[in-house]
C-alpha positions in Angstrom: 93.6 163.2 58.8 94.9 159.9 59.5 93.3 159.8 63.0 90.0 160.1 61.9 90.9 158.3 58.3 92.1 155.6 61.5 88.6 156.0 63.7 86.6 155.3 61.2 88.4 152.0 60.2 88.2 151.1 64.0 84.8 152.0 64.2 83.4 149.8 60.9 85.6 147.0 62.5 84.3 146.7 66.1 80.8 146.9 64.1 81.9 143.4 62.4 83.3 141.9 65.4 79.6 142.4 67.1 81.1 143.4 70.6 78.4 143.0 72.9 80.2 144.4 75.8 81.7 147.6 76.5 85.0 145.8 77.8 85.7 143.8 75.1 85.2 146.8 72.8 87.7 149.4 74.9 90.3 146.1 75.0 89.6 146.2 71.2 90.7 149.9 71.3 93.8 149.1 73.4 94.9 145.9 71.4 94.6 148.5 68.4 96.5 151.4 69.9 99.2 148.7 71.4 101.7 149.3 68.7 101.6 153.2 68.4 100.2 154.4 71.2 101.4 152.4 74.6 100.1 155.1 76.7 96.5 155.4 74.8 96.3 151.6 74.7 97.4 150.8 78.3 94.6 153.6 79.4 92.1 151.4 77.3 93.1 148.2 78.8 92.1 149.7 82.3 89.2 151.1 81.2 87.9 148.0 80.4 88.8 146.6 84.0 86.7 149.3 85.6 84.0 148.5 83.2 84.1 144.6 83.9 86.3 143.8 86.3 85.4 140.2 86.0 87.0 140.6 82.2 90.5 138.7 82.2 91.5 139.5 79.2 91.5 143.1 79.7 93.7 142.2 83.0 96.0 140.3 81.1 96.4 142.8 78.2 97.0 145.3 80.8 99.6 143.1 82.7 101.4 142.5 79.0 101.7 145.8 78.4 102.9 147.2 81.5 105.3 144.3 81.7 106.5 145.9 77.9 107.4 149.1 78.9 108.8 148.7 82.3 106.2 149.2 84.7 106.2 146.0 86.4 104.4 146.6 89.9 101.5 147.4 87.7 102.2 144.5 85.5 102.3 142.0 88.8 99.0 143.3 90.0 96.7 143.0 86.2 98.5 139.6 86.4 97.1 138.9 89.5 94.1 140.1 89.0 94.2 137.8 85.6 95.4 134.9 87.4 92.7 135.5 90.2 89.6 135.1 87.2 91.4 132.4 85.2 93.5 130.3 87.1 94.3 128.0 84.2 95.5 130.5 81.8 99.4 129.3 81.7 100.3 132.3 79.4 99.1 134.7 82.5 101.2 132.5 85.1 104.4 132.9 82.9 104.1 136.5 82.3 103.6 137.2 86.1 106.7 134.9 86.9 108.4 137.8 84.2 106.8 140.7 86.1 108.2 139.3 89.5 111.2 138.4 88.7 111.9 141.9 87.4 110.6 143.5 90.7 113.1 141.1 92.6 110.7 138.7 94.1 112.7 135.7 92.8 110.6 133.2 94.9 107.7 134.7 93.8 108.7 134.1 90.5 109.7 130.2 91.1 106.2 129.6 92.1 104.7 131.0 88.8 106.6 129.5 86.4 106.0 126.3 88.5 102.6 126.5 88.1 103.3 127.2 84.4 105.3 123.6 84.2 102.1 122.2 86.3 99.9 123.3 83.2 102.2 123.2 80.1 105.2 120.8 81.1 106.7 121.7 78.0 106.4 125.2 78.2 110.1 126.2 76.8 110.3 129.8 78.6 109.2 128.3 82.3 112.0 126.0 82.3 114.9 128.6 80.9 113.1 131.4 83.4 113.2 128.6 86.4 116.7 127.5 85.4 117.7 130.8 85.3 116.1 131.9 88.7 117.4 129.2 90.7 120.8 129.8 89.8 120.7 133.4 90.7 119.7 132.3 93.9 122.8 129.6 93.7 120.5 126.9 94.2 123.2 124.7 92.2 122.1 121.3 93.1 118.6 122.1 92.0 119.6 123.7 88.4 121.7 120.4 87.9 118.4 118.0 88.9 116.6 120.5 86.1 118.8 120.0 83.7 118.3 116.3 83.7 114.5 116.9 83.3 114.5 119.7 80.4 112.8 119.0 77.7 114.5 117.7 74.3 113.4 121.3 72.5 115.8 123.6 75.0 118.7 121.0 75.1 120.1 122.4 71.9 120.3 125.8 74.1 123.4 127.5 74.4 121.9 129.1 77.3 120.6 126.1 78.8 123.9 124.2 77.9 126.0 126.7 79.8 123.7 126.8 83.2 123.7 123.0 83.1 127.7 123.0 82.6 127.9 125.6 85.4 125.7 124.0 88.0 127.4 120.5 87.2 130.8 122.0 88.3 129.2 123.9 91.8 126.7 121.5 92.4 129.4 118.2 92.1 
């Protein structure tokens, strides 16, 4: 009952949002179904690539979601695919430096949230995932040089305050 009680909402919404295109309206559906329904929604959000491929927004919904629940190889390639059609979406950049960082490609990773910082210097999660990437890879000298730049919001960090302590000592 709820299901189709549910439908019917969806349906007298999309109606108000005047979707013109059938991607936008199956991304609808998946942004929708997100919550509830990962599975439903993430089946959506690739629907709506094969539709339009050329739509970004389903790509990057689909990277998200992926990159939610663990599937990150997918998440790396909707990124890409995201990154591909809007180069100067920072949000898209950050969330693939995520994605690879969880596969293991740590350099990979770098690069994106670099080209995050290029974008939005002040962008709070770049510098804590770059910080945090470069001293996994014991690149002490450059987490110290980092820490001198980071911006006045992540300087109250306890995180931050602790990889700036540690790289001080290795890096001296």
């Amino acid at each position: 009952m709820c299901e189709q009680s549910c439908c019917k909402e969806f349906i007298t919404l999309s109606i108000s949002w005047h979707i013109q295109e059938p991607a936008e309206l199956l991304t609808k559906v998946g942004e929708w179904l997100e919550t509830n329904r990962p599975d439903l929604a993430q089946a959506y959000f690739y629907a709506a690539t094969l539709v339009n491929p050329t739509y970004d927004l389903a790509w990057y919904r689909l990277g998200d979601l992926c990159l939610r629940i663990g599937q990150y190889e997918q998440a790396v390639d909707a990124f890409r695919h995201a990154v591909e059609l809007a180069p100067d979406h920072h949000p898209t950049w950050y969330k693939l430096s995520l994605a690879l960082a969880q596969m293991g490609d740590i350099q990979g990773a770098l690069e994106a949230s670099l080209r995050v910082l290029q974008m939005a210097p002040l962008h709070s999660g770049a510098w804590l995932q770059r910080l945090r990437l470069l001293a996994k890879l014991g690149r002490w000298e450059e987490v110290y040089q980092l820490c001198q730049e980071v911006p006045k919001s992540l300087q109250s960090s306890k995180e931050v305050h602790q990889l700036c302590c540690q790289a001080r000592q290795k890096a001296l």
